[in-house]
C-alpha positions as CSV (number, residue, x, y, z in Angstrom):
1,X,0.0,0.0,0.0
2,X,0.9,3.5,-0.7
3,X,-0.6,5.1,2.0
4,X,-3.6,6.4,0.1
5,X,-5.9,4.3,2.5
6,X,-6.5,2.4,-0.6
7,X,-8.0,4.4,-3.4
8,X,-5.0,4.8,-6.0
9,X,-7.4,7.1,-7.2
10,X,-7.4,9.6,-4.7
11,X,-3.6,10.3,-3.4
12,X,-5.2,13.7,-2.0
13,X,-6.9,11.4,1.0
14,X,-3.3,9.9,2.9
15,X,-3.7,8.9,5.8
16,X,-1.6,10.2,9.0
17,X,2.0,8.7,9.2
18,X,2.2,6.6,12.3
19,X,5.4,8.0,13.7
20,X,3.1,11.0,13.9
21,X,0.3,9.4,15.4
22,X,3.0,8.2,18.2
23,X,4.1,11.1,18.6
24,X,0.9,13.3,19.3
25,X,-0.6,10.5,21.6
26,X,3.4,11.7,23.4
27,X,2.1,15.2,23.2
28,X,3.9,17.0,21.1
29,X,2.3,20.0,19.9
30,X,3.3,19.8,16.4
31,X,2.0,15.9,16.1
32,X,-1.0,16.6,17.3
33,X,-1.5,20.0,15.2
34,X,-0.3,17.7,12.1
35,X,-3.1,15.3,13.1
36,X,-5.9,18.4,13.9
37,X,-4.9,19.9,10.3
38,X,-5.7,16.1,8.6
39,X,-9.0,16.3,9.6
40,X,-9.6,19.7,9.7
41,X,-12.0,19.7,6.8
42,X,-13.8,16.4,7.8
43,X,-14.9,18.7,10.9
44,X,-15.6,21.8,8.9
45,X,-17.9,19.8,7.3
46,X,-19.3,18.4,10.7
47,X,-19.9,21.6,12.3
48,X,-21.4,23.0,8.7
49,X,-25.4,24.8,10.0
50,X,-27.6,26.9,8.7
51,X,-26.8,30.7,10.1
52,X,-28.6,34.3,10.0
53,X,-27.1,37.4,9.6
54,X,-28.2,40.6,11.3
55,X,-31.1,41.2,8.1
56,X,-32.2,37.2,9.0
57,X,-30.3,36.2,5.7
58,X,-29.9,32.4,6.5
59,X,-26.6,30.7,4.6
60,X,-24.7,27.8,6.0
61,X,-21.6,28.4,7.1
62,X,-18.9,26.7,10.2
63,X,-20.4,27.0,13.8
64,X,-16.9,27.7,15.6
65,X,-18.3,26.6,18.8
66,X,-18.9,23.2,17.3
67,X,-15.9,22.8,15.6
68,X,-13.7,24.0,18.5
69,X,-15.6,21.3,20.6
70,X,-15.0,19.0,17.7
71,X,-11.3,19.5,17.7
72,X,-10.6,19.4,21.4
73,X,-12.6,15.9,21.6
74,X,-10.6,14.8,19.0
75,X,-7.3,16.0,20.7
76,X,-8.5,14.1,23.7
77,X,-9.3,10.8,22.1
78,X,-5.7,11.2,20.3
79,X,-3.6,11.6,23.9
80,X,-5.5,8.9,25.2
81,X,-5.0,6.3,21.8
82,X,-2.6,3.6,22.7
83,X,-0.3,3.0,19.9
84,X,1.5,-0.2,21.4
């Protein structure tokens, strides 16, 4: 395997190198900001609602509070991952 989680077709999807998995369930900052910024768009697209602006204009756009919560659950699960 390449390391494309196998779909030859889509390089653009690798998956995280395990000496940086290792190393951000260690804590080092930039591991785990290596591993945040890997899934950064699959929780962009979690935390995707439907938002007003001040006229009550709705378009969807991030909720930060969700994906903030998002990222710091997934920083949690990550320090507590045991890669033996």
């Amino acid at each position: 395997m390449n390391g494309t989680n196998g779909k030859h077709e889509c390089p653009e999807v690798a998956l995280v190198p395990y000496p940086i998995i290792v190393a951000a369930t260690k804590g080092d900052p930039e591991a785990m900001k290596a591993v945040v910024q890997h899934f950064s768009g699959y929780i962009a697209s979690l935390s995707m609602r439907k938002l007003y602006d001040e006229r009550g204009n709705a378009y969807y756009g991030v909720d930060e509070d969700i994906r903030e919560r998002l990222q710091a659950k997934l920083m949690r699960t990550v320090l507590r991952f045991k890669a033996d």
